[in-house]
PABADREN-214754 format. One line per field, with one value per atom (N, C-alpha, C, CB): atom name; x negated, y negated, z; residue number from 0. Coordinates in nm, 3 decimals. Glycine has a CB too. Layout:
BEGIN
atom <- CA/...
xx <- X/...
yy <- Y/...
zz <- Z/...
n <- NUM/...
***
This chain:
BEGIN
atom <- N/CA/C/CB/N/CA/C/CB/N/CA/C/CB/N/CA/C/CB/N/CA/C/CB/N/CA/C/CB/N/CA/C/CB/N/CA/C/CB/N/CA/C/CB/N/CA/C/CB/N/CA/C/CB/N/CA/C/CB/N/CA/C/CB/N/CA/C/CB/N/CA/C/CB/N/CA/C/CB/N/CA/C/CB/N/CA/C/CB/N/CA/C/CB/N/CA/C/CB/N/CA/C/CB/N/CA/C/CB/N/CA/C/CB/N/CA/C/CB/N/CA/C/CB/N/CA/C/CB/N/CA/C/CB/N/CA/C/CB/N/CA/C/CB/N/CA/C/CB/N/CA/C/CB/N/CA/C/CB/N/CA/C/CB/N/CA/C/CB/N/CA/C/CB/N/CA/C/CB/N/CA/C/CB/N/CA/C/CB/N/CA/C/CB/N/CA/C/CB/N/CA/C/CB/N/CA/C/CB/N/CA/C/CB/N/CA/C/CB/N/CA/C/CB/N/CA/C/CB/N/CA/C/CB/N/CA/C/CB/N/CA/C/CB/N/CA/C/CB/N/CA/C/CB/N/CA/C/CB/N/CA/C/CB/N/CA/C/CB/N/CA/C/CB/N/CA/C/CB/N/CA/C/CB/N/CA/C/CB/N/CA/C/CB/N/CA/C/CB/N/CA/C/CB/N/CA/C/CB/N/CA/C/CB/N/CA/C/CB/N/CA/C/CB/N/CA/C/CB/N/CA/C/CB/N/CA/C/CB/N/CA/C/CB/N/CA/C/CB/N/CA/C/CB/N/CA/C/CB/N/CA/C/CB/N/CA/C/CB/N/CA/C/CB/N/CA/C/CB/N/CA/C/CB/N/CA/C/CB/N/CA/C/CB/N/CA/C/CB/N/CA/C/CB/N/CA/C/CB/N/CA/C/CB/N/CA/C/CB
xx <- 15.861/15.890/15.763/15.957/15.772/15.635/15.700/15.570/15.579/15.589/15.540/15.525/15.598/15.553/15.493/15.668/15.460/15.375/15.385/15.240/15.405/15.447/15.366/15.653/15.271/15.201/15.281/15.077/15.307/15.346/15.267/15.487/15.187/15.096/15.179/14.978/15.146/15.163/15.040/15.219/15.061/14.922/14.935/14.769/14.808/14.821/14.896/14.644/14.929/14.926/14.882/14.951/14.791/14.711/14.626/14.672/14.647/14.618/14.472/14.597/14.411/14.276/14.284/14.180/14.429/14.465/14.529/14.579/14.606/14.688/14.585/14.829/14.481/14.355/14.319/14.199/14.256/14.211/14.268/14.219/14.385/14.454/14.524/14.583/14.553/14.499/14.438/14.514/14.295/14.175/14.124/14.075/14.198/14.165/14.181/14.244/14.310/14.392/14.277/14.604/14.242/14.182/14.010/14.206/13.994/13.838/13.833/13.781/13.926/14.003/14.041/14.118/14.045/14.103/14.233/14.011/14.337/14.428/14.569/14.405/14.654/14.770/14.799/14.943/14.821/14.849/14.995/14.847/15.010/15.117/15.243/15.034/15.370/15.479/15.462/15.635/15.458/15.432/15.554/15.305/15.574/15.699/15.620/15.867/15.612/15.555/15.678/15.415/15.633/15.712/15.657/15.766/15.667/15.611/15.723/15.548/15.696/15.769/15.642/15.865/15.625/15.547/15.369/15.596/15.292/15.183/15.148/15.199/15.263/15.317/15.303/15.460/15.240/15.306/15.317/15.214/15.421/15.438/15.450/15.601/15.366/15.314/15.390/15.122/15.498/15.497/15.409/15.592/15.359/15.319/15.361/15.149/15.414/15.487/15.397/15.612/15.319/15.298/15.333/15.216/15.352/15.320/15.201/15.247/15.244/15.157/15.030/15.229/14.929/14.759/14.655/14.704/14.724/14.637/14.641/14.481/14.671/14.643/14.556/14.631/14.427/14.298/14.308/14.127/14.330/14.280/14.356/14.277/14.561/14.630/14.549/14.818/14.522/14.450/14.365/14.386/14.277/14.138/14.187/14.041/14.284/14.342/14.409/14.420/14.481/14.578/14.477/14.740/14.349/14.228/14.204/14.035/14.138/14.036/14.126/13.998/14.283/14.384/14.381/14.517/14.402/14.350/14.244/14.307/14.151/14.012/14.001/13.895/14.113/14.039/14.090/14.105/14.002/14.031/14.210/13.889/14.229/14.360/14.466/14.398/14.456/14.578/14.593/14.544/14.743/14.734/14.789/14.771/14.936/14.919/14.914/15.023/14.935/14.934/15.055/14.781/15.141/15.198/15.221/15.377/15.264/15.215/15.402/15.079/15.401/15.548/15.551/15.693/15.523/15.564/15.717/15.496/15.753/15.890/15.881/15.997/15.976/15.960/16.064/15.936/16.042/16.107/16.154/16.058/16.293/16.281/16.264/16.442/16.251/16.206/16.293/16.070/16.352/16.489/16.419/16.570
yy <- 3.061/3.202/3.285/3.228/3.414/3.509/3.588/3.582/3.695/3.802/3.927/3.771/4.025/4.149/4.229/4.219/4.340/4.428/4.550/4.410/4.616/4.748/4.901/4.724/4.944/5.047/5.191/5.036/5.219/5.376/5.473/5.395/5.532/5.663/5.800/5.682/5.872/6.028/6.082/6.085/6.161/6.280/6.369/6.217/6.423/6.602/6.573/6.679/6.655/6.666/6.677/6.704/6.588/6.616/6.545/6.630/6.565/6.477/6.375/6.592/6.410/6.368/6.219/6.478/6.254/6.134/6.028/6.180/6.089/5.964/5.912/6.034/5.981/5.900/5.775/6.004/5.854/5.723/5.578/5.777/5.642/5.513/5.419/5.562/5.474/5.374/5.324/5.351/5.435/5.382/5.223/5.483/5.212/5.144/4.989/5.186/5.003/4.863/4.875/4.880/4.910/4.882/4.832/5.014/4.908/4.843/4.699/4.896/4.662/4.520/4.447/4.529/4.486/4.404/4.367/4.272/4.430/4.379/4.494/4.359/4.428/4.446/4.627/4.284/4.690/4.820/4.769/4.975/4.883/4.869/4.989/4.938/4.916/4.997/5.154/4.898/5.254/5.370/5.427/5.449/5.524/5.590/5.730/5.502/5.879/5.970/6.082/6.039/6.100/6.242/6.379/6.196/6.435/6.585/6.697/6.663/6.737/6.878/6.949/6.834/7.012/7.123/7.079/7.171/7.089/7.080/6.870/7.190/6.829/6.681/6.608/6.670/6.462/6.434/6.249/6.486/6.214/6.052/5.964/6.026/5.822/5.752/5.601/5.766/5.542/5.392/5.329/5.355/5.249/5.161/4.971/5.195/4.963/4.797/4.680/4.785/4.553/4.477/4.364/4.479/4.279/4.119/4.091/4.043/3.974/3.970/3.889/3.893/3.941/3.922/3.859/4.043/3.821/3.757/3.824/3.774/3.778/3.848/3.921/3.788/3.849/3.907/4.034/3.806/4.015/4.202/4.274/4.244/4.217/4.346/4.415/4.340/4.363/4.461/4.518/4.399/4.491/4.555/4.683/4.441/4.650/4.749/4.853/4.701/4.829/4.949/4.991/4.881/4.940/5.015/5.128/4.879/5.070/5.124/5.291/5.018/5.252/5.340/5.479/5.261/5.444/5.467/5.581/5.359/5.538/5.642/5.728/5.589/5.722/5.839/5.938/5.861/6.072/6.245/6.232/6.415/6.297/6.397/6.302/6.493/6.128/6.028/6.066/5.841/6.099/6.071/5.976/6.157/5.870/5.729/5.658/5.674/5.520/5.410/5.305/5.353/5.284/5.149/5.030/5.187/4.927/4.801/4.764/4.686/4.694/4.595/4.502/4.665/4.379/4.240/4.228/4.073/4.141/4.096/3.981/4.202/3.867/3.777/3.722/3.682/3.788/3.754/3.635/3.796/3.619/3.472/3.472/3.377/3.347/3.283/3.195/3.203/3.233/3.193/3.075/3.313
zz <- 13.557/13.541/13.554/13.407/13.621/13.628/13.548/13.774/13.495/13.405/13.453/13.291/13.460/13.483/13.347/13.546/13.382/13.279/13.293/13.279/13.224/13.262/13.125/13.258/13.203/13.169/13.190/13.246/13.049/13.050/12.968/13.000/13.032/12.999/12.994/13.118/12.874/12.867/12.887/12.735/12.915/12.920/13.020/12.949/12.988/13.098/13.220/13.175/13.283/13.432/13.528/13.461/13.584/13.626/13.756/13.534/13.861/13.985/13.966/14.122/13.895/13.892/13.823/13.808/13.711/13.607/13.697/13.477/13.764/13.872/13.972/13.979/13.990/14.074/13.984/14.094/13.905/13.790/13.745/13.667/13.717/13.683/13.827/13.571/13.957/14.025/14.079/14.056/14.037/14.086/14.040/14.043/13.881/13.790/13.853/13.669/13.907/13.975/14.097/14.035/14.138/14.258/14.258/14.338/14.133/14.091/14.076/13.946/13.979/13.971/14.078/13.910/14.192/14.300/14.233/14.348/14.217/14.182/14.263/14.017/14.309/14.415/14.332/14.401/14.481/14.408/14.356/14.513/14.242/14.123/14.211/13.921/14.137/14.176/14.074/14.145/14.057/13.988/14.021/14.021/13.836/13.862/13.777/13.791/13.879/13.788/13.751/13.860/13.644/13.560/13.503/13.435/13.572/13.525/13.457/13.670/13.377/13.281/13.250/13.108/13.283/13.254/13.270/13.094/13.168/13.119/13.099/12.972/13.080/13.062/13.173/13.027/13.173/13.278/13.208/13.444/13.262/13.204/13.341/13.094/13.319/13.426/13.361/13.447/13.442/13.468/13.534/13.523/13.535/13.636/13.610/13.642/13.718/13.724/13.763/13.844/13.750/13.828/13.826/13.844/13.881/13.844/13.710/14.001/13.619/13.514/13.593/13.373/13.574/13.588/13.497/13.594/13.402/13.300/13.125/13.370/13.054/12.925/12.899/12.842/12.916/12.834/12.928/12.834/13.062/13.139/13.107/13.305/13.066/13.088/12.958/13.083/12.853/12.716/12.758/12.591/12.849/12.900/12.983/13.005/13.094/13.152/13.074/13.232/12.978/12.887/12.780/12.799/12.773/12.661/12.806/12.587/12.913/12.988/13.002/13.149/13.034/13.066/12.972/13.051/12.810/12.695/12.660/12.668/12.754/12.766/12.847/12.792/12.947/13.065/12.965/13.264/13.025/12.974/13.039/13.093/12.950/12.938/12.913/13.079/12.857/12.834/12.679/12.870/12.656/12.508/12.452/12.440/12.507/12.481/12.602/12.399/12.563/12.636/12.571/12.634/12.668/12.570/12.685/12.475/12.655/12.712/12.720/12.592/12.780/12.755/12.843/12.771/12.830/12.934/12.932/12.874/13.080/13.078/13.167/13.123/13.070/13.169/13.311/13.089/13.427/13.538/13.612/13.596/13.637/13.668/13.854/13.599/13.852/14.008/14.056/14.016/14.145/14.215/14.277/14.332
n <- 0/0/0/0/1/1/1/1/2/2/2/2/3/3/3/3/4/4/4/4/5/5/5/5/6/6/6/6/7/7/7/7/8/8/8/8/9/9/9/9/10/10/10/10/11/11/11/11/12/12/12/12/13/13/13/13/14/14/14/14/15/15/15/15/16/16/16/16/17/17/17/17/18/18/18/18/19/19/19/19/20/20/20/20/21/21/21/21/22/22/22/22/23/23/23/23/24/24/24/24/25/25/25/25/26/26/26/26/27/27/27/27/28/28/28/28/29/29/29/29/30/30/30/30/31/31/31/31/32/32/32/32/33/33/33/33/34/34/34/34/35/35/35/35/36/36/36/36/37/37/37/37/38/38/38/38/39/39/39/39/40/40/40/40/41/41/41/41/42/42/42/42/43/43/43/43/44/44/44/44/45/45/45/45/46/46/46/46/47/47/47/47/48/48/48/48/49/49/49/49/50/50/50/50/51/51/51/51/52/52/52/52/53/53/53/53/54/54/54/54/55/55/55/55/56/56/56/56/57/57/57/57/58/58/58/58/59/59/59/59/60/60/60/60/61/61/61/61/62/62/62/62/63/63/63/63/64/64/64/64/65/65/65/65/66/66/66/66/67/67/67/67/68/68/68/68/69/69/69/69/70/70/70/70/71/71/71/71/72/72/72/72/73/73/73/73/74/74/74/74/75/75/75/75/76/76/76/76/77/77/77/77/78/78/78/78/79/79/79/79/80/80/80/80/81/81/81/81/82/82/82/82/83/83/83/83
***
């Protein structure tokens, strides 16, 4: 079985934020992520989907996520996918 991971960020709205965070996957060398964005106003809320990558990084990745300007959470959720 593989596991996916799934990063959902709130925070501002703000193009600079959606750079960042997939800038983030890409510093990593790691497969761009499926992304789902949501904007209301001043708001904006960020999925991002991947294949699971390792434990110790997804924490490193959802801290690093955590810190950019204008995130105000971060939450994490694995799932485990099956393989036909």
């Amino acid at each position: 079985m593989n596991r996916a991971v799934y990063f959902r960020v709130s925070g501002q709205a703000r193009s600079g934020l959606l750079c960042r965070i997939l800038g983030l996957f890409a510093q990593l060398d790691l497969p761009a992520p499926a992304m789902q964005v949501t904007i209301a106003g001043d708001s904006m809320d960020v999925e991002v989907a991947l294949a699971h990558f390792g434990d110790a990084l997804v924490s490193v990745v959802a801290r690093k996520m955590a810190g950019f300007v204008g995130v105000e959470t971060v939450t994490l959720e694995a799932e485990q996918l099956e393989v036909a």
